[in-house]
N, C-alpha and C positions, 0 to 999 in steps of 0.2 A: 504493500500500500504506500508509506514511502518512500519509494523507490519510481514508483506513478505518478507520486503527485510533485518529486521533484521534478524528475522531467515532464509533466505538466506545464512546472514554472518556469522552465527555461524554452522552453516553447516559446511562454508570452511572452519570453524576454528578445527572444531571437527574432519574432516576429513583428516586435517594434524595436528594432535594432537603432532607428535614429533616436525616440525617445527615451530607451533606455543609456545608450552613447551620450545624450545630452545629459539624462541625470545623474549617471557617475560624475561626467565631470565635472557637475555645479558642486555636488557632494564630495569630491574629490579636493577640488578649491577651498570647500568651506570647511572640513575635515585637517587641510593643510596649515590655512590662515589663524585656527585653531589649536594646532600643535608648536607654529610661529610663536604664535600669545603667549601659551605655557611655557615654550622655552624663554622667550625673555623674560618673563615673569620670574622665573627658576634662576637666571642670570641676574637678574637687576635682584633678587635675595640672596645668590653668594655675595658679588659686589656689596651689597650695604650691610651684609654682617662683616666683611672684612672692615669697613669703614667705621662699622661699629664696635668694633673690637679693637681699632686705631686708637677709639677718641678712649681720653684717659685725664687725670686726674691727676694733677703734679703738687705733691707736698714737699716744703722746702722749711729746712729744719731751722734753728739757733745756731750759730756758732758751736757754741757750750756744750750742744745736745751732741755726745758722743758715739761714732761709728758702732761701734757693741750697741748702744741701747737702737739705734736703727735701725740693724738688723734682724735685732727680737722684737721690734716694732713690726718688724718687712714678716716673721716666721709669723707672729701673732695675726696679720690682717689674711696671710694666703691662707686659713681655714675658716675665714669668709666663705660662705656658700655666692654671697654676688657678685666676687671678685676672677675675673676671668684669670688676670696677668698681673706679677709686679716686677719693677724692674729698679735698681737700685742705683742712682748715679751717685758717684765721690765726687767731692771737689774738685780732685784731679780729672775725673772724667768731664765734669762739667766745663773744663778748664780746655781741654783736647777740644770739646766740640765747640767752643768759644771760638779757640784757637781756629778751626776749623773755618766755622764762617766765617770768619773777619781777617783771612790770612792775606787779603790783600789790603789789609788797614796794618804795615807796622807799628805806626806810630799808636794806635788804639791798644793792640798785642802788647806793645812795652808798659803801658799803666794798668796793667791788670793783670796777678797774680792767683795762683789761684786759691789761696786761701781768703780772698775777698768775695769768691762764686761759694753758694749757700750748697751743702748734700742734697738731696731729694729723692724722694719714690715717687716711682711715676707708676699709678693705677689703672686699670682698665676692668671696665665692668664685664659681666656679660651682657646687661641690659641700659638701651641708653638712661632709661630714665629713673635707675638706681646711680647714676654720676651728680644729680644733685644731693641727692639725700647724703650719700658718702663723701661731697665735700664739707656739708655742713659737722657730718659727724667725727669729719679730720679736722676742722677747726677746733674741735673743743682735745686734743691730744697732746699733753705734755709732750715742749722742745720743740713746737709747729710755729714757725714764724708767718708763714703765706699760705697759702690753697690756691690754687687754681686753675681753672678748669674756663673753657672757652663756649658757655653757657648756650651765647648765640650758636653757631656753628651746632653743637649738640640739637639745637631744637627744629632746626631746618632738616638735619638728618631723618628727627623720627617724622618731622613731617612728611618730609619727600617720601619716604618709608612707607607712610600707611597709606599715602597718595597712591604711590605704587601699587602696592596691595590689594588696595580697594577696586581700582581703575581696571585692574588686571584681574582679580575675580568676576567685575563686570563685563569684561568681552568674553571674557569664557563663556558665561551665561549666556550670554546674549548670542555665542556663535553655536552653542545648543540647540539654543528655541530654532536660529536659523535652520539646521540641518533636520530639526526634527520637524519641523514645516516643511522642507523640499520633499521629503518622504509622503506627509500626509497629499500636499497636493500634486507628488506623481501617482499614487494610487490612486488619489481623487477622479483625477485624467485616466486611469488606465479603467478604472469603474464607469466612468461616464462613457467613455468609447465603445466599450462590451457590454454596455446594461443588456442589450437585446440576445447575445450571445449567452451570460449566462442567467439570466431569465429562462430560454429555452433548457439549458443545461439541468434548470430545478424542473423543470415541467418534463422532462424524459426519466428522473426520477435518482438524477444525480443530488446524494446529502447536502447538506449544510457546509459540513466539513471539508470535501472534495473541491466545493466552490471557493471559501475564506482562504483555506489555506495555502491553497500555490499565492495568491494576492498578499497574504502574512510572510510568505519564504522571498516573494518578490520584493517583500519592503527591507526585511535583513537580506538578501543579496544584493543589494544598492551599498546597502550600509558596512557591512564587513567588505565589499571588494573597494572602495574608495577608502574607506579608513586605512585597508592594507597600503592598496599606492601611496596615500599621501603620506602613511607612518614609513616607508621607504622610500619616498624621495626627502624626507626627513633624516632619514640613518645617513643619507649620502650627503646632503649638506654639513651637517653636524658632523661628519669624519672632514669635509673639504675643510670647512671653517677651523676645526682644532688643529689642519694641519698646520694652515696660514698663521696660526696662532690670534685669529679674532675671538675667539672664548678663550673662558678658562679652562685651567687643567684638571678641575675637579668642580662639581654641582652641588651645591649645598641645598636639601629641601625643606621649606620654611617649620613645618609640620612635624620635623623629624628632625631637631636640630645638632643632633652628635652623627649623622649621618651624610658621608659623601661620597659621590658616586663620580664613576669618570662619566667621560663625555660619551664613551661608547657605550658603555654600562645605561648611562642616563638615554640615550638612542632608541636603543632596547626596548627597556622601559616603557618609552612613551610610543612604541609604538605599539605594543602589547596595549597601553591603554585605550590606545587609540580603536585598534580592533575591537576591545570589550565594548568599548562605546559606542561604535559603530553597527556593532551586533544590536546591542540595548536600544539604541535609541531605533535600529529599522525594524525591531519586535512592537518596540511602543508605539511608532508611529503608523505602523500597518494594524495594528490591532484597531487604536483610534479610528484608523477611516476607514477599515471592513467595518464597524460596528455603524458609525454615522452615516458613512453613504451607501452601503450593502441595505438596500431595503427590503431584507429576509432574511 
């Protein structure tokens, strides 16, 4: 029985070869523009947690306030559960990177020693918006001369951040509803065109079942062979792109955030996802329009 009503399906597929050629490829496009989204979506959340993980929190000590008590200051903050990173600069170092930037100022170089540059720990959170709360709670720390941290900057990040976020969960959405619309109104079209055809096909005493179902295997055959193409013309962009080095070399997923994937790995992946979706969404959307416009 299976086995009839698939080739059934590909009958009506073969036999409207233009309008089924025409709706792979809308659904192939919009399946594509769609796995587009998600990957930059997936790119612009490694980028902003690495930029997130930059910004940090610099405490600069007293003179007086001695290396030993610093360092069991630095041992005491890293079993902070909010504290990603700490890093501990000396005089001396601070002294080097002075040097550093200003090595084409001798004359600046020669007034500045480095026992006049303050020590510091330089923090980094895991989450931006624990970097104020832990400046404030480093200002109240015996031998803390300064705090600071670059507030603005910090706030434009989480902004851009959930802008991202949000913007980018809404074309997902949105190239959803599209693709699962292309479905409802090609079956729409493939029902209006054959009403007469299987009209006759219930009146010779063929089921329910017999009739819906190649129309249902038609809606997921639209949708698992475009999500395939386009989840594969995506593995091949995504290997060209990592080769040129325009992504990165690993995908951080926002959801899952001790988790990273390569770029081929992450490929994979989304094309796997892509099929599952593509299957889902041409079951639900042929289901919907046998049921609405099958009038029996």
């Amino acid at each position: 029985m299976n086995e009839k009503l698939i080739k059934h399906t590909l009958n009506n597929i073969k036999r409207e070869k233009l309008l089924s050629l025409t709706n792979i490829f809308i659904m192939t496009m919009t399946f594509l523009v769609l796995g587009i989204f998600i990957t930059l979506i997936v790119i612009t959340q490694s980028i902003l947690r690495t930029l997130e993980r930059q910004a940090q929190v610099t405490i600069f000590f007293k003179d007086d306030f001695s290396e030993e008590k610093i360092l069991e200051l630095k041992a005491k903050l890293s079993g902070d559960s909010r504290i990603f990173g700490i890093n501990y600069v000396s005089k001396e170092d601070a002294f080097n990177i002075f040097r550093e930037i200003n090595k084409d100022d001798p004359i600046l170089l020669e007034s500045v020693t480095s026992s006049i540059l303050p020590a510091s720990l330089e923090v980094r959170a895991k989450d931006l918006s624990d970097l104020p709360k832990l400046a404030e709670e480093f200002n109240q720390l015996d031998g803390v001369e300064e705090v600071r941290f670059f507030a603005d900057v910090i706030g434009r990040f989480k902004q851009f951040s959930t802008v991202a976020y949000t913007g980018g969960f809404i074309l997902v959405f949105a190239f959803l509803i599209i693709s699962y619309s292309v479905i409802i109104s090609t079956l729409r079209t493939t029902i209006n065109s054959k009403g007469t055809e299987l009209a006759i096909m219930r009146l010779v005493g063929a089921t329910k079942s017999y009739v819906k179902v190649p129309l249902m295997f038609q809606g997921v055959f639209y949708g698992l062979v475009s999500s395939f193409i386009s989840g594969a013309i995506l593995l091949f962009l995504i290997i060209i792109l990592r080769q040129i080095r325009v992504i990165p070399a690993s995908f951080g997923l926002g959801f899952l955030p001790n988790l990273s994937l390569t770029p081929l790995a992450f490929a994979f992946l989304l094309w796997f996802l892509l099929v599952i979706s593509g299957i889902l969404l041409g079951y639900l959307g042929s289901l919907f329009a046998v049921k609405r416009y099958l009038k029996f």
